[in-house]
N, C-alpha and C positions, 0 to 999 in steps of 0.2 A: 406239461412243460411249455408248451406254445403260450398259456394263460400266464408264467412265468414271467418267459421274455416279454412279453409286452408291457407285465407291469416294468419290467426293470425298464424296458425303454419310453414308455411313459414321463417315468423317475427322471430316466437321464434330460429329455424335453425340458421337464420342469427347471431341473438346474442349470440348465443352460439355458434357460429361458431369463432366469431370475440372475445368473453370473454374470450377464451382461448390465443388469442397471447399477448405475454409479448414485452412490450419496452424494449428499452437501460436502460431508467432511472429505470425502476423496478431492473434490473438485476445491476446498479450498487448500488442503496438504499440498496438490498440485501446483495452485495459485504462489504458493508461498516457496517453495522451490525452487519456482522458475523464475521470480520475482528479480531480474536484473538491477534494481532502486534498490532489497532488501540486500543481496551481495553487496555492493557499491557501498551502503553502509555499514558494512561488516568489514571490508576491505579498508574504509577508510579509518575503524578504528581500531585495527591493525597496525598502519602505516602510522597513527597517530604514537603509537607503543614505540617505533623506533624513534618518532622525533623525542622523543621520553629521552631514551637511550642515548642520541646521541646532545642532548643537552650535560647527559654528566660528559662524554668527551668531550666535549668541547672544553672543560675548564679543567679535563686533565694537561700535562706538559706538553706541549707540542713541538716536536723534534722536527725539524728542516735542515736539509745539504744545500749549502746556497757554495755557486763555484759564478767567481765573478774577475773576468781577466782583461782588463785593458793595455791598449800598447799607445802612446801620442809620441811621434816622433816630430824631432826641431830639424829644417834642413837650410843651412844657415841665416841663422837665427829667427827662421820662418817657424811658428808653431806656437802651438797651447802654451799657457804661461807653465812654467815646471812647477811654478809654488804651490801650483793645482793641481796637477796632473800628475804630478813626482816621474813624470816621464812616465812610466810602465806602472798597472799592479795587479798583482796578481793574487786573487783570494780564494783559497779552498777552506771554508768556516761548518761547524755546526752550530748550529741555534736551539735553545731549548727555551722558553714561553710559558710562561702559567700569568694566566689571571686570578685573583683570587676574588672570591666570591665568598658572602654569609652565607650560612645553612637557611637564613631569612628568606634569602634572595630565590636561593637552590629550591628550596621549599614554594614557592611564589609559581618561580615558575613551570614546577609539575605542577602543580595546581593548577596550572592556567590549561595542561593538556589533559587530565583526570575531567576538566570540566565539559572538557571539548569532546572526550568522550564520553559522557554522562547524557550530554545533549543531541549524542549522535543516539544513542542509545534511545534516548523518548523517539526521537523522529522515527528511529524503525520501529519503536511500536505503535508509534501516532499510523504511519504507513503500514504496514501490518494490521492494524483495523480497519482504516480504510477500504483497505484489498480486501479481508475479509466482509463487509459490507457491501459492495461492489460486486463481489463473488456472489456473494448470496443473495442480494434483488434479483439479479440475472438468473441465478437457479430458479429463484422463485416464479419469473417472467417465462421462463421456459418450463415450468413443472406446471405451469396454469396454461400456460398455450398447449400442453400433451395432455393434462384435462380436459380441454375445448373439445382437444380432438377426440381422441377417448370419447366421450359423451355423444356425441355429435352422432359417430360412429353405432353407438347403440340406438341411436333415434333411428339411424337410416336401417338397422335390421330390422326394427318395427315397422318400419314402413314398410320393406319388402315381405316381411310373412304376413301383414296386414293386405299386401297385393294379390297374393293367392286367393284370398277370400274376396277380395273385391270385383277384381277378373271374372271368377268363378259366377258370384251373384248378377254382375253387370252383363254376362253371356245369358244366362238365364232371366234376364231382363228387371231384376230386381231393382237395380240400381240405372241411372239414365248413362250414355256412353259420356256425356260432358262430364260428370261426375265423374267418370274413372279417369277421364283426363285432366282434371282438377287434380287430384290426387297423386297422380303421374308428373307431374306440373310442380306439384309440389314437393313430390321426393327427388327430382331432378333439382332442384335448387340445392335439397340440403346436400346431395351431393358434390353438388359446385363449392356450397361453406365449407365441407369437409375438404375439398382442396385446397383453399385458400388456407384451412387452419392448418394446415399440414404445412405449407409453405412459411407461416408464421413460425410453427413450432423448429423448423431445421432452421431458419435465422437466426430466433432466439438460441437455438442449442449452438450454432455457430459461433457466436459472439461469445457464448459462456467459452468454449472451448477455447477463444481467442485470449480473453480475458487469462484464462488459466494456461496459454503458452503450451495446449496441448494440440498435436498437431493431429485433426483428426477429424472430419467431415460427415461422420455418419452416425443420423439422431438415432439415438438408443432411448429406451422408457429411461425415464427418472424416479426415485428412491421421492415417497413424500417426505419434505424437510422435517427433519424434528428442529424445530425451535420454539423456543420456551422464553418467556419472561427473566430476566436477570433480575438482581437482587442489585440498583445501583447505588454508587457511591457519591459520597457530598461531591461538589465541584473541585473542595480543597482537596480531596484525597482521588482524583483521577489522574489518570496519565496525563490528558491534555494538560492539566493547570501544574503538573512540571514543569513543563516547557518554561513557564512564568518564574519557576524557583532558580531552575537551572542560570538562566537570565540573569536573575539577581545576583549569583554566585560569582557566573563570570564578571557582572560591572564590577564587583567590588573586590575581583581579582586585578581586575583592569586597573582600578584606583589605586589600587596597592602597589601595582608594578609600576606607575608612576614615579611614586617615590624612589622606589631603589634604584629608577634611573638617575637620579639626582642624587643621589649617594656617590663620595669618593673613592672614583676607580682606582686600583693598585695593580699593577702589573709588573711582574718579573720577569727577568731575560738575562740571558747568558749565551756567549759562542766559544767555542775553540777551535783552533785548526794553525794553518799558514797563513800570512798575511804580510804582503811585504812589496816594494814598491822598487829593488834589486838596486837600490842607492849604496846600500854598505852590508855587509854579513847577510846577504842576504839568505843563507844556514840558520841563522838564529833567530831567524821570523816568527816562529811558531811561540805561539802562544794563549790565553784567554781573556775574556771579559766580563764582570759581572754589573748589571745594572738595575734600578728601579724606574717606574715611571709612574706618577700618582696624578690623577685631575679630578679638582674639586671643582665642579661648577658653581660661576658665583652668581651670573646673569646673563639670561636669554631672552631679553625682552617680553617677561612674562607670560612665557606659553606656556610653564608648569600649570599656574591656577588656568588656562586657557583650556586645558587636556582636563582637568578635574570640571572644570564646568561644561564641558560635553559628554562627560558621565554621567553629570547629576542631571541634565537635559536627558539622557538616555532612560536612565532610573524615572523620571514623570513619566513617562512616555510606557514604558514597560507595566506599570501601575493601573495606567489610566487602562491600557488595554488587558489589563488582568481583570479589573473592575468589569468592563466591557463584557469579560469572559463570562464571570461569574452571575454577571444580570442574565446575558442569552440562552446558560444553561438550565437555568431556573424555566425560564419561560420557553424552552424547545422544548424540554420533558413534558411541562404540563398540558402546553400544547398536542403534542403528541399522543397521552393518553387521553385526553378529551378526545381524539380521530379514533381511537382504537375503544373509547367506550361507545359513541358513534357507529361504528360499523358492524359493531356487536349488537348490539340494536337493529340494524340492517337485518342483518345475517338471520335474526331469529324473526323478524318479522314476513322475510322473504321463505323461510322455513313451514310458516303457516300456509303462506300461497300456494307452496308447490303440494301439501298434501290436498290441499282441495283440488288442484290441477292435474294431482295423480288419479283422485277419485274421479273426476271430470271424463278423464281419457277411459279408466276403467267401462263406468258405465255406457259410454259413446262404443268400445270396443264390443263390448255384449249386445248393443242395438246394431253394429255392423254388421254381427254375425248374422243375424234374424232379418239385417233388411230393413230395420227401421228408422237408424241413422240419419241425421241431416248431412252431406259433406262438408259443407262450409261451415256446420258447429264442430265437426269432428277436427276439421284443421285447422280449426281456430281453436281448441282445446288442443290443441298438442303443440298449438305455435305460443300460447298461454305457459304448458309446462315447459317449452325450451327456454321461453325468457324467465321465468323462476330460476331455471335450475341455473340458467348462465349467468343469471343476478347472485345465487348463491356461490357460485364456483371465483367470481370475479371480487365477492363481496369476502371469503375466504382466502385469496392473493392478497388483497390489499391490508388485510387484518396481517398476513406474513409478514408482509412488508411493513408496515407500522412498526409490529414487534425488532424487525430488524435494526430499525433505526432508533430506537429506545436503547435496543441492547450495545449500540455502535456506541454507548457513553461511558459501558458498564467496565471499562478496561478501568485496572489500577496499575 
């Protein structure tokens, strides 16, 4: 029964050992939640849907109580002239207003807010990779600085059960007392790196947590990243070189609504009510009115072509840095993957070090036992396999991160 519970509390250790590390994906889920910019953009294409909305009211009838009462009185013969004034008047009117507008026009301009949120739209996924990117170096800066440490951590247990034996031999005169304080000398250092990496690693974990808007201060192990290679797309079919289309749509949204400014306005209007200035019957005031009002522009000192050739200035200019685009992603990929075959290169070259640096220490290990040992070859064999392994570990960050900023293009 006792063999029982222990295994079960074993269990329970484990899980609660391994419940507390967070992935990549938690930490960018978080990222994107809490994302105050990605709201904002979600809100503003919201708000965009009522200006929608209230474009068709606006060119429904619009009814106004207009109540307008004056009094001019004359006190011999002192006062406003009466042919003006009619002496008193008094107006309680309804008014009702419609402009009318093409379906051209109406058409035109949702279009102009569909585009505005089409644009808001790339921007949150343009930002949205970003962040996801951003998130994820910083994982990666902090899963390599908890590697550092991790590692480091195991060197200094080698050191300490290598001290038992050393102690033991150096009392019994095998070894010289300077040589155990070489040694001592030297495990006292890696101890001091191991705090420093430790100090490295809660900044880095701090910053991640900052980044992702989690409020929380205390470094937990890290999940290794799964990241993987993306399968990208041309330049023309990513998300960034939307941004460029989207662009396009609107100027020649813009060119368009031009025109129908320039189109002959028509507006209707009508009132009913009282109105009457109390000269004669003033009972039989009540009454209505129907009117029109039409303006054709004929000339504005030519600012129509003035507004169409700050489009077409817009439109070079949007091109030119579409082009622009297109050239830099060419050459940031390829770039890119020439560092990532690079380091792969690295990584397997440094791969071959560290197993002669592991045999190195092995057999220095078996001469310490025996007392045949050099100290200074022993600790320079084991300061040999830390720079290997720190070269591999550092040479595997940087290969993350390569991959992260390859895959930062892979969005459509």
């Amino acid at each position: 029964m006792k063999r029982f519970i222990t295994i079960i509390c074993i269990l329970l250790v484990h899980l609660s050992v391994h419940s507390q590390e967070r992935s990549l994906d938690y930490y960018i889920l978080s990222g994107i939640q809490n994302s105050p910019l990605l709201k904002d953009l979600r809100n503003q294409q919201r708000a965009n849907l009522i200006d929608s909305m209230r474009i068709l009211a606006g060119y429904l009838p619009q009814v106004n109580a207009i109540s307008s009462n004056s009094y001019a009185p004359t006190l011999g013969g002192w006062g406003y002239d009466g042919a003006i004034t009619n002496g008193s008047n008094f107006s309680q009117l309804l008014t009702v207003s419609k402009q009318l507008v093409s379906k051209e026009n109406l058409k035109n301009q949702h279009e102009a807010i569909q585009l505005l949120n089409e644009s808001l739209k790339t921007s949150g996924k343009i930002n949205e990779q970003d962040l996801k990117k951003t998130i994820t170096a910083q994982y990666i800066s902090a899963y390599g600085s908890y590697q550092q440490y991790r590692f480091n951590n195991e060197v200094l247990a080698l050191f300490k059960k290598e001290q038992n034996i050393l102690k033991s031999l150096t009392e019994k005169g095998v070894y010289r007392q300077t040589d155990y304080l070489s040694f001592l000398v030297t495990m006292q250092q890696q101890e001091l790196l191991i705090s420093q990496l430790k100090i490295f690693f809660q900044n880095d974990f701090s910053s991640l947590n900052y980044l992702c808007g989690i409020n929380d201060t205390a470094a937990i192990p890290l999940k290794k990243p799964e990241i993987f290679l993306s399968v990208l797309p041309n330049a023309e079919n990513s998300v960034f070189y939307q941004q460029f289309l989207n662009d396009s749509l609107k100027l020649k949204n813009s060119d368009a609504m031009i025109e129908f400014r320039y189109k002959p306005k028509v507006n209707l209007y009508g009132d009913g009510g009282y109105l009457t200035s109390f000269s004669t019957a003033a009972y039989k005031n009540f009454g209505i009115s129907l009117g029109v009002t039409v303006v054709v522009p004929i000339y504005d000192g030519r600012q129509k072509k003035m507004q169409h050739d700050k489009i077409s200035i817009a439109e070079q200019s949007r091109q030119q840095y579409r082009d622009y685009f297109k050239t830099q992603f060419s050459q940031q990929i390829a770039q890119l993957f020439q560092q990532l075959h690079a380091t792969e290169q690295l990584t397997i070259q440094s791969a071959n070090q560290i197993r002669y640096a592991e045999t190195l220490i092995e057999a220095n290990q078996k001469l310490l036992e025996t007392g045949d040992a050099h100290m200074a070859d022993y600790i320079l064999a084991i300061g040999n396999y830390m720079n290997a392994k720190n070269t591999i570990t550092q040479n595997s960050i940087n290969q993350l991160q390569i991959i992260n900023q390859i895959n930062y293009w892979n969005r459509k």
